[in-house]
DRENLO-603115 format. One record per residue (C-alpha): residue in three letters; chain; x, y, z. Coordinates in steps of 0.25 Angstrom, whole numbers, plus 2048, in hexadecimal, padded with zeros to 3 digits. Each point is the difference from the previous one (the first is absolute). Example, Ala and Ser with C-alpha at 12.3 -4.5 7.8 and 13.67 -1.06 7.14 Angstrom:
   aa  ch    x    y    z
  ALA   A  831  7EE  81F
  SER   A  806  80E  7FE
END
This chain:
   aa  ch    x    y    z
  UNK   A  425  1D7  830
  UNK   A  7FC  7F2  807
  UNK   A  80B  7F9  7FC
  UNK   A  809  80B  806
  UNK   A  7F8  7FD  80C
  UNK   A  801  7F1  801
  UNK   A  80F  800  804
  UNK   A  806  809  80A
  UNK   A  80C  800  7F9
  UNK   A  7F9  803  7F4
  UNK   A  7F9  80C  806
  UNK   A  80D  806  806
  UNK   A  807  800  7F5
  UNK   A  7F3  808  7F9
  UNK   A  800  809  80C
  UNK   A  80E  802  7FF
  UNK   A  800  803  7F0
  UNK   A  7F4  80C  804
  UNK   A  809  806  80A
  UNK   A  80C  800  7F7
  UNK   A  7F6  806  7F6
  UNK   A  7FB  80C  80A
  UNK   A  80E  804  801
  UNK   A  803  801  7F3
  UNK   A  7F5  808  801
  UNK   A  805  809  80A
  UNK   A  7F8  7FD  80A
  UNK   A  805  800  810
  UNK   A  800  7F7  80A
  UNK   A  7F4  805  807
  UNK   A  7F8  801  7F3
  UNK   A  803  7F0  7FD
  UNK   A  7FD  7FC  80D
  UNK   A  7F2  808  801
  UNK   A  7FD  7F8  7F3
  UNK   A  805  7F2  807
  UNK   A  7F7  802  809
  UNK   A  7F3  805  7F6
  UNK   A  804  7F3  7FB
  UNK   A  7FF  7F8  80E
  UNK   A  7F3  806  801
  UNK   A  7FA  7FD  7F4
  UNK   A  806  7EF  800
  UNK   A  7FB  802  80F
  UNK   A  7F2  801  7FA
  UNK   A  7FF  7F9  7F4
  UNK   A  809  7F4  7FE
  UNK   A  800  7F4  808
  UNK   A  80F  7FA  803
  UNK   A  806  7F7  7F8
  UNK   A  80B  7FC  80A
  UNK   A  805  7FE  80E
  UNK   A  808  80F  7FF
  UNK   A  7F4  804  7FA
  UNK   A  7F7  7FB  80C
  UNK   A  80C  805  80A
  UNK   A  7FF  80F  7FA
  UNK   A  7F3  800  800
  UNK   A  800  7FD  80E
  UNK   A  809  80A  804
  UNK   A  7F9  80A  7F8
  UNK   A  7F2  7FD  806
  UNK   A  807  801  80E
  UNK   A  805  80E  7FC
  UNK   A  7FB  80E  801
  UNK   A  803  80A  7F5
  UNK   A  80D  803  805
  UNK   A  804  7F1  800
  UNK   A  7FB  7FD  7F4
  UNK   A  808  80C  7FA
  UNK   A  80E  7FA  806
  UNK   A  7FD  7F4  7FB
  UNK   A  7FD  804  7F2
  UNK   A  80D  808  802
  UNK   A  808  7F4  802
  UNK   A  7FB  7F7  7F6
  UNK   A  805  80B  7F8
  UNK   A  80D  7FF  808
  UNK   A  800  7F1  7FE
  UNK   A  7FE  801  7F1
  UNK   A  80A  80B  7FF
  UNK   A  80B  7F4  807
  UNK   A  7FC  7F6  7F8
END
């Protein structure tokens, strides 16, 4: 998975591969964002950015409280989902 994190495109583009994988899963919305934002946590805790967005997210997720970080896992989904 490092590489996927080395390249913020890279990592969209595996975020947005699992997404389209947990609806054809069936899962809902709410269910794909409550796991963006298991996700977010554990990266919060264990990996070290790679780059700038990285750093920026981070940021913004430090900053946050739960329910901030839960909107912003919700829209990297979002983002993903554009894309």
């Amino acid at each position: 998975m490092s590489t996927v994190l080395t390249n913020f495109g890279t990592w969209k583009e595996f975020l947005s591969d699992r997404v389209q994988q947990a609806k054809s899963m069936g899962l809902n919305e709410d269910t794909i964002a409550n796991l963006a934002f298991e996700i977010g946590s554990f990266l919060d805790e264990r990996v070290d950015p790679k780059n700038e967005e990285q750093r920026t997210l981070k940021e913004l997720w430090d900053a946050g409280d739960e329910f901030e970080r839960k909107a912003l896992a919700g829209l990297m989904v979002k983002l993903v989902q554009k894309s």
